[in-house]
MARSE-120832 format. One record per residue (C-alpha): residue number from 1; z, y, x. Coordinates in nm, 4 decimals. Layout:
NUM_Z_Y_X
...
//
This chain:
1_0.0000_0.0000_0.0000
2_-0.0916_0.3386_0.1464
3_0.1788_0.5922_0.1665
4_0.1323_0.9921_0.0719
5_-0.0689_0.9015_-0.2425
6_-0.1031_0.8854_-0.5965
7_-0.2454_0.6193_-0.7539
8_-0.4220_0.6632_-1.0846
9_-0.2528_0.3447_-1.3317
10_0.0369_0.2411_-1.4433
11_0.3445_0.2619_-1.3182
12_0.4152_-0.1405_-1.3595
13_0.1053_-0.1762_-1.1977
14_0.1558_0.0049_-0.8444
15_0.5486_-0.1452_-0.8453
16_0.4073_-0.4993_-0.9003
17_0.2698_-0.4511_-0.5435
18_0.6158_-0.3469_-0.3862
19_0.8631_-0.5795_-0.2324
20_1.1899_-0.5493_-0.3332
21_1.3917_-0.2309_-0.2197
22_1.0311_-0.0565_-0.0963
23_1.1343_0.2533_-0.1565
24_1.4607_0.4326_-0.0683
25_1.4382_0.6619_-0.3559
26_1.2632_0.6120_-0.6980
27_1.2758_0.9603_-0.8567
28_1.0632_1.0193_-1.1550
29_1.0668_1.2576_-1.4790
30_0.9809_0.9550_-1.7484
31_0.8049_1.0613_-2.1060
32_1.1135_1.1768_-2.2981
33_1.0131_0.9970_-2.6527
34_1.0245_1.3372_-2.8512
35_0.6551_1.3460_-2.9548
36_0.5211_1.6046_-2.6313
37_0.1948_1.6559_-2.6766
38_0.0313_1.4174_-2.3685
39_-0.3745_1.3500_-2.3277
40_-0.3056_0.9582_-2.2916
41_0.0533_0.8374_-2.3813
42_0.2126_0.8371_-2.7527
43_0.5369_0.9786_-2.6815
44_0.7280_0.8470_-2.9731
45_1.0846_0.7601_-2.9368
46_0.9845_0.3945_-3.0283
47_0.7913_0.4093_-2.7018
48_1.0518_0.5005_-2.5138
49_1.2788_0.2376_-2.5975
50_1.0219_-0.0255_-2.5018
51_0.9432_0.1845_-2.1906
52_1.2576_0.1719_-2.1192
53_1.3481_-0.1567_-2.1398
54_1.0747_-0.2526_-1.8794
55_1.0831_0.0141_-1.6671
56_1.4553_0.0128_-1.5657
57_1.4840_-0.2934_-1.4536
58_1.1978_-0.3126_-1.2062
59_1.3180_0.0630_-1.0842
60_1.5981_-0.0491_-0.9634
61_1.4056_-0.3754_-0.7885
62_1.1349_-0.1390_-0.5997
63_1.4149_0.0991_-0.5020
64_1.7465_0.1365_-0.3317
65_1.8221_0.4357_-0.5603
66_1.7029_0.5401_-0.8953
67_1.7068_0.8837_-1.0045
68_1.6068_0.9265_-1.3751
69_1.6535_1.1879_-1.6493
70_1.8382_1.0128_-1.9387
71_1.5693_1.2116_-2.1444
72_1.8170_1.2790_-2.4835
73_2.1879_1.2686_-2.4556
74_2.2257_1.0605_-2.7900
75_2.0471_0.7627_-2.6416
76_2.3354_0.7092_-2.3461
77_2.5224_0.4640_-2.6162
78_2.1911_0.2662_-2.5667
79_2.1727_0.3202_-2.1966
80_2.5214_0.2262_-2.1140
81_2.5274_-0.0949_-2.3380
82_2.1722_-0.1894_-2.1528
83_2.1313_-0.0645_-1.8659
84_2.4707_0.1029_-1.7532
85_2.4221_0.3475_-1.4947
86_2.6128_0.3112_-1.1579
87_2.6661_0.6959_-1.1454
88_2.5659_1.0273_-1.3677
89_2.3970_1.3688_-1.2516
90_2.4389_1.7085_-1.4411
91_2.1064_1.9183_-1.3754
92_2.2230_2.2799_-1.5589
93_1.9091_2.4149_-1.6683
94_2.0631_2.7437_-1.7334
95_1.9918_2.9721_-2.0949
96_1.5903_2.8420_-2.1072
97_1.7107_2.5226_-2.2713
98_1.5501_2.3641_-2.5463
99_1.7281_2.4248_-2.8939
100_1.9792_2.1012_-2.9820
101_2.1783_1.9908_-3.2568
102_2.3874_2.2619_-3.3049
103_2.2975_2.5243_-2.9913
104_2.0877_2.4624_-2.6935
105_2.0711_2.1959_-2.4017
106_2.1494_2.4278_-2.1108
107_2.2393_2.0733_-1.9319
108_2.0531_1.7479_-1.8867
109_2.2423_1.3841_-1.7746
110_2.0472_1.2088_-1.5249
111_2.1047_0.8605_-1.4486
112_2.1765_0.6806_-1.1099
113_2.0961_0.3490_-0.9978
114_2.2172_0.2126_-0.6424
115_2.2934_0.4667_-0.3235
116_2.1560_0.5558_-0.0424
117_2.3981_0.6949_0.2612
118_2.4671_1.0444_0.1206
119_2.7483_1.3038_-0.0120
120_2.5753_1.4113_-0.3179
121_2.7439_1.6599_-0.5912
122_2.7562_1.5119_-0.9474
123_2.5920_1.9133_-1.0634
124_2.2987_2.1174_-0.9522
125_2.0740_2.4141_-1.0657
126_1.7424_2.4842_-1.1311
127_1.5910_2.6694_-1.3924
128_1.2699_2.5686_-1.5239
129_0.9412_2.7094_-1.4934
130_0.6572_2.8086_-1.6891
131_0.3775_2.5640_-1.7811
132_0.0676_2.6565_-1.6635
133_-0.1118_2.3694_-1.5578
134_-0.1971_2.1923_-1.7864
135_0.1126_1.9275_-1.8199
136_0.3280_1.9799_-2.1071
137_0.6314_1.8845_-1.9040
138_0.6183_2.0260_-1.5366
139_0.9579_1.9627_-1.3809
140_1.0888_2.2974_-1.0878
141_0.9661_2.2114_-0.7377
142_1.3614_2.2977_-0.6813
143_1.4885_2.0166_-0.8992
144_1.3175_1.7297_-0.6910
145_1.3858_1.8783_-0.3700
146_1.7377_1.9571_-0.4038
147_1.8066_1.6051_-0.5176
148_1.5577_1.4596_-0.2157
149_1.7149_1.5962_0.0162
150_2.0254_1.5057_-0.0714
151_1.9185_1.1153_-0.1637
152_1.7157_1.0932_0.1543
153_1.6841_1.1572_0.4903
154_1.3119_1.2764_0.6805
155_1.0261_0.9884_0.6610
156_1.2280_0.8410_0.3694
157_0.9166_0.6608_0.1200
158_1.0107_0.8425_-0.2286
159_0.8219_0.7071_-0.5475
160_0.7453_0.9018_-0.8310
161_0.7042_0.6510_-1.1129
162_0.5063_0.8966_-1.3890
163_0.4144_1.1790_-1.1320
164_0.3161_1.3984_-1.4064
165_0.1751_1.7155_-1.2059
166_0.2950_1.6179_-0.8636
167_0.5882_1.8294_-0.8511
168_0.8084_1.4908_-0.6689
169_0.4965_1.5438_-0.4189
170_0.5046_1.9137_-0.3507
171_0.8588_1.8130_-0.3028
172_0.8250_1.5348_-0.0299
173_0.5835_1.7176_0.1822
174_0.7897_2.0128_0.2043
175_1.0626_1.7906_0.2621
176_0.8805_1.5562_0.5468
177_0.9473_1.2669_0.3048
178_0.6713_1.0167_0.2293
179_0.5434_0.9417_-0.0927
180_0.3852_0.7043_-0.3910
181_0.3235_0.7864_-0.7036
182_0.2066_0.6859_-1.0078
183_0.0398_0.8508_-1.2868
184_-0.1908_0.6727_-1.5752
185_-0.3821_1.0478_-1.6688
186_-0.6694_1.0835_-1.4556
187_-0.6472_1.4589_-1.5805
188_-0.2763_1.5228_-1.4618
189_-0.3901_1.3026_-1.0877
190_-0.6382_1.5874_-1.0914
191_-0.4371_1.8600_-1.1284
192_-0.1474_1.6839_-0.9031
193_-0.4575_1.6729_-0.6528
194_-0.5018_2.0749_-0.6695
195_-0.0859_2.1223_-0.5305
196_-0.0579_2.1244_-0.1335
197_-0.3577_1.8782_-0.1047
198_-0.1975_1.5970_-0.2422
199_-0.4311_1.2558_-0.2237
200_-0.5302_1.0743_-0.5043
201_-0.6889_0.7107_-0.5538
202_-0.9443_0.7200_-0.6759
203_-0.9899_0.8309_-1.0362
204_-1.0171_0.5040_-1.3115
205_-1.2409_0.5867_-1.6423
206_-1.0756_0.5547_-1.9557
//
């Protein structure tokens, strides 16, 4: 498997080619199941749960440490009686949170599978920014670099399961980290292609 690229199909299908514990960090922004508006996947909450359900457990087989956004906070009854988490992440978003039940979600749980050798904080900070790419759901360079660096050290291999717009891989190169990811939209590899001269696979028709 070449390193420092993104290959265009499924997630299951680039971690079927990775022994166990490949990667030293897993960090990926999955489809949240609250019907965003994606070219290829559905993004029901139905889907998630089946997402879910196969896409934990061979996380935490490619990679020493899984860092995942627990997407909504109502579905960590589901989460813990599944898949319990070893350890739990605040990422404060700050006042551009989405509206909630009864106020916003200034806040976001993100759950953590296995450790690497670090001293990491159970809070960070970074505010989101605008979309205006193309991808409904563009995480802050800052959010995957403050939790690479502190997950990894330099040359660390750091797979983005659903790379989305490349952020993870802005974040790794800045970082000196290598990377895989994976992304299913040929249209998001392209514009993940556009950021820092990230490499692509080539492109599959759909």
């Amino acid at each position: 498997m070449e390193l420092n690229k993104i290959y265009n199909e499924s997630c299951f299908e680039t971690m079927a080619k990775m022994p166990d514990k490949y990667c030293d960090l897993l960090l990926s922004d999955p489809p949240y199941g609250v019907d965003l508006k994606y070219d290829i996947y559905v993004d029901t909450e139905e889907n998630w749960y089946e997402l879910m359900n196969r896409f934990i457990p061979e996380a935490k087989r490619v990679a020493k440490m899984v860092i995942v956004p627990s997407c909504k906070i109502s579905r960590l009854e589901w989460i813990y009686k599944n898949f319990p988490p070893d350890w739990l992440i605040c990422w404060y978003k700050g006042s551009v949170g989405t509206a909630a039940y009864i106020g916003f979600n200034d806040w976001e749980p993100h759950l953590v599978y296995g450790k690497n050798n670090t001293n990491m904080h159970d809070y960070f900070s970074a505010t989101p920014e605008r979309q205006t790419n193309g991808h409904p759901c563009q995480k802050p360079i800052n959010w995957a670099r403050w939790l690479i660096i502190r997950a990894t050290k330099e040359n660390d291999i750091v797979y983005d399961s659903f790379m989305g717009s490349g952020t993870t891989a802005v974040a790794c190169i800045k970082e000196k980290r290598k990377y895989i990811g994976s992304e299913l939209s040929p249209n998001y590899c392209k514009i993940a292609a556009e950021r820092s001269d990230i490499k692509i696979c080539q492109l599959k028709l759909l």
